[in-house]
N, C-alpha and C positions, 0 to 999 in steps of 0.2 A: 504494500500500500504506500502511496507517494503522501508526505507528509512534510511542509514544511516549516521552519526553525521562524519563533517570532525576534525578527530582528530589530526591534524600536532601537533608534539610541535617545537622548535628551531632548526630546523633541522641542521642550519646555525652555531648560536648564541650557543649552549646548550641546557641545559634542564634544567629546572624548577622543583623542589619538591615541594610536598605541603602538609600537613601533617594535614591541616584540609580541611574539606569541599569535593565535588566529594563524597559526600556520600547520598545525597535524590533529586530531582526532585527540578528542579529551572523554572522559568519562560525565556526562550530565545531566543523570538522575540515577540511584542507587533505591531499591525497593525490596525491602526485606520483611516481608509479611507474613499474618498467619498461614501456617502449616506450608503448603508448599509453591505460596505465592511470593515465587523471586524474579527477580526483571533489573536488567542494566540496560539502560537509557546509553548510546553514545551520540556525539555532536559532531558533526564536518564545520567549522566555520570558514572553510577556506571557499574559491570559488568555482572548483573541481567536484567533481565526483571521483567517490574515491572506492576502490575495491580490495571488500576484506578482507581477503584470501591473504591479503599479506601481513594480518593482524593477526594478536590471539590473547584470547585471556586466562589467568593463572588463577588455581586458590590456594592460599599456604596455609595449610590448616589447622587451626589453634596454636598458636605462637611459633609454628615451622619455623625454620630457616630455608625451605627448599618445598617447589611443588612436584609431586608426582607424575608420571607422564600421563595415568588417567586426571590428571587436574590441571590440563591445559587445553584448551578447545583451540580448537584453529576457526578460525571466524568464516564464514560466509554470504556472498551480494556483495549490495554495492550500495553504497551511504550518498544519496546526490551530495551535491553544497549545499552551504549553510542550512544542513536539513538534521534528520536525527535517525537512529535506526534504532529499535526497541527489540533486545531478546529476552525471551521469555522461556522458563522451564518447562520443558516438556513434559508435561502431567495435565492428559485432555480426557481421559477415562471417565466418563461420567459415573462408572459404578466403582470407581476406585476409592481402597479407604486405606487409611494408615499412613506408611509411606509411600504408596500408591493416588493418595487423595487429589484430583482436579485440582487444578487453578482456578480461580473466579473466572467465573464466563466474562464480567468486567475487564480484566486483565489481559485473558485472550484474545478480546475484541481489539484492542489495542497491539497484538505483537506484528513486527515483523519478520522474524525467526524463532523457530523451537527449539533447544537444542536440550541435549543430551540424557532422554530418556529413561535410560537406565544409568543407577550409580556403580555399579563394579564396570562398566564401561567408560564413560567418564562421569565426574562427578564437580566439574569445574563448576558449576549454577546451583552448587547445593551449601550455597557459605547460608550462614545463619548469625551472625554481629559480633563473632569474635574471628574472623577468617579477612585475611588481606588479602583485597585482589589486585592483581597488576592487569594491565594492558600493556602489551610490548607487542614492538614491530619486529616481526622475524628479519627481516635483511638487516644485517648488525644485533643482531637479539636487542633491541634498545627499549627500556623502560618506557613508555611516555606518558604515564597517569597509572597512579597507585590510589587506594584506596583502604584505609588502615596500617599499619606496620607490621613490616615482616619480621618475624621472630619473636613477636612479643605478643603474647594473648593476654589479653582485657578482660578474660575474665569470662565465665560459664553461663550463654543469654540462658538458658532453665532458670539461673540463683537471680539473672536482673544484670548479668554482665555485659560488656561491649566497650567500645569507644566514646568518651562524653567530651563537654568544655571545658572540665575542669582542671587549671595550670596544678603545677606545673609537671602530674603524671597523662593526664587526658585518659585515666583508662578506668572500669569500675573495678578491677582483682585492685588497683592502688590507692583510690581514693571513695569507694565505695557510692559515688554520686550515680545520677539515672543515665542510662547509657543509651544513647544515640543512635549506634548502628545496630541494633534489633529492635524488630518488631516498630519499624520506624518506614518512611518514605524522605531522603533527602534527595533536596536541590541545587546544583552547583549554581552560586552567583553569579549573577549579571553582570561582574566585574571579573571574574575568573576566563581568563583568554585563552589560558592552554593546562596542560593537565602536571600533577608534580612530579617529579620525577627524583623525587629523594626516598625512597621506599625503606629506608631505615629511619628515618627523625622520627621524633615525636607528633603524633597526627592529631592536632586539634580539631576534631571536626567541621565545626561550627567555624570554621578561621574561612571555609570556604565553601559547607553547605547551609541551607535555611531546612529545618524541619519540617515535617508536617505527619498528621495523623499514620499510624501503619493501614496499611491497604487501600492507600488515594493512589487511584488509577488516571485522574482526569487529566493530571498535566504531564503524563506519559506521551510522547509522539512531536510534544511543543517544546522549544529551547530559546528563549531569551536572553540573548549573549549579548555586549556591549562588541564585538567582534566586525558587528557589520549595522553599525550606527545609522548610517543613509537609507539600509535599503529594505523596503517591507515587502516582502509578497505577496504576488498580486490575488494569492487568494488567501489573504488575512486581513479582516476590518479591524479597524481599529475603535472598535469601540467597547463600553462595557453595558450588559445586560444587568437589569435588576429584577424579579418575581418573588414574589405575584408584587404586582403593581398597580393598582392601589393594593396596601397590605392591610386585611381588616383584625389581623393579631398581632402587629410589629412584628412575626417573624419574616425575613429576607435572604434569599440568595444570592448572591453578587459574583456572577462572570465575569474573568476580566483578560484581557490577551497578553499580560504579564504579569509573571508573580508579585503578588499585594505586600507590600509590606505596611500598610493603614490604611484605615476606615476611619472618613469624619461625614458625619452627617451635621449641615447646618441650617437653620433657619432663613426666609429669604431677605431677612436684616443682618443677617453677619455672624447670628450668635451662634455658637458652639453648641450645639448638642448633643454630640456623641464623638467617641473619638475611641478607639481601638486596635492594638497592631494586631499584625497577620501575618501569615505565610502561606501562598498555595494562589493557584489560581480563580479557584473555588473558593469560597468563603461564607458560610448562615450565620446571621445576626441574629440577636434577638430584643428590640427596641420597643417593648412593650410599655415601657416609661416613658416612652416620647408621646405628648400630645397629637391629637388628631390633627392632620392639617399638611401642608405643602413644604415640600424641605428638600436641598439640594444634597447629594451624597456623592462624596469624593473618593477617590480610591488612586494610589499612589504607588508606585514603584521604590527600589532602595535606591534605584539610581535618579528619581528626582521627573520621572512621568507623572501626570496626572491624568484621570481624565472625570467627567463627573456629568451627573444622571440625576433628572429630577423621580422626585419620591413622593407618591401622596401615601398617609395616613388614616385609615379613617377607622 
């Protein structure tokens, strides 16, 4: 399925130069769900299309120093430009249970490739939030986006283990804080141009993903990169949805073509009425506090978009 990458830059604020990076395939959404609902999002921001075959991705499992040869998939297709390619776990058995169990039909709906079926065959799609994964390009074996630390496990997700924010270990076996890469959906930022390639430092998650609920499927397939600032495709509006509208409960859904980092709703004299951050492209409110009546609703990017939507209340 052809899908592609919402490229806003500051439409508002400026624009952005960047003078490195936006130049090889990064890792740009990471989906570690219940049971066996796993998906790696990657991003082309260059102006090519680019074919997988000469990619591949690794799992090192539970604090490895080293992956397996069934723990390395060699990728396949072809990723247009500035577009995204979505693989997803091969687990479509609808009478499957156990470690046999489907993927959300959700999830499905949204893949570009299935991959690896069976686990004593390969098992590279089967990380669960304590598992580093690399992307490296086979010609030169070359890193070029990691995704947790190799050699070091974070910690057991059964006990609540993974990778989190917190300095200066980032992991839960070290500081016992909520951990991030299980049972989670992350989004690489909209300032993030190319992918890291230090796969031993310390992995702050959060230093270059935004969270969001485990099993959000909706901004799978969409990648909002500062990579290509100028140019939107020509089948991406740019606008954001609000429903139901009129709202007769103040509850709200909010669409929007890049990830939200706030929500203000105001009156149509200026005044503040509501104000809340976000993450996700998808977002329900619930503003059952706000008076009946007519109000503008803002919705904002990290990078300084705006765009906004009237709202009645009644």
């Amino acid at each position: 399925m052809a899908k592609y990458a919402l490229t806003l830059g500051l439409l508002i604020t400026g624009l952005h130069s960047y003078s490195q990076g936006c130049n090889e395939l990064f890792i740009s959404e990471y989906l570690e769900g219940w049971s066996n609902n796993k998906a790696i999002e990657l991003y082309n921001p260059t102006n090519s299309a680019i074919d997988l075959s000469g990619y591949k991705l690794e799992r090192y499992s539970n604090g490895s120093a080293s992956a397996a040869d069934n723990q390395k998939l060699t990728l396949e297709g072809t990723i247009e430009a500035q577009s995204t390619f979505v693989i997803v776990l091969d687990k479509r058995d609808p009478d499957g249970t156990g470690q046999e169990a489907p993927v959300w039909e959700e999830l499905q709906l949204v893949a570009d490739w299935f991959a690896c079926p069976v686990y004593d065959v390969n098992n590279a799609l089967y990380f669960n939030g304590n598992d580093a994964m690399v992307l490296r390009k086979i010609a030169g074996n070359v890193v070029i986006d990691v995704f947790g630390k190799i050699g070091e496990d974070p910690g057991d997700p059964n006990d609540g283990g993974g990778w989190n924010n917190v300095a200066p270990e980032y992991s839960w076996a070290l500081n016992g804080e909520i951990a991030w890469s299980a049972n989670h959906t992350l989004i690489r930022k909209y300032d993030v141009v190319d992918g890291d390639t230090s796969p031993v430092d310390a992995f702050n998650v959060a230093a270059e993903y935004d969270s969001i609920p485990a099993n959000t499927f909706t901004n799978l397939g969409i990648h909002s990169s500062a990579c290509n600032p100028n140019n939107i495709s020509e089948n991406f509006n740019l606008e954001m949805s609000v429903y139901p509208n009129p709202s007769l409960d103040g509850k709200v859904t909010v669409n929007s073509p890049f990830v939200l980092s706030k929500l203000e709703i105001l009156a149509l004299d200026g005044k503040l009425m509501f104000s809340q951050l976000q993450s996700g492209f998808k977002v329900e409110i619930d503003i059952a506090q706000i008076p009946t009546g007519i109000y503008l609703i803002q919705g904002y990017s990290s990078s300084g978009i705006m765009l906004q939507k009237k709202l009645v209340i009644r």
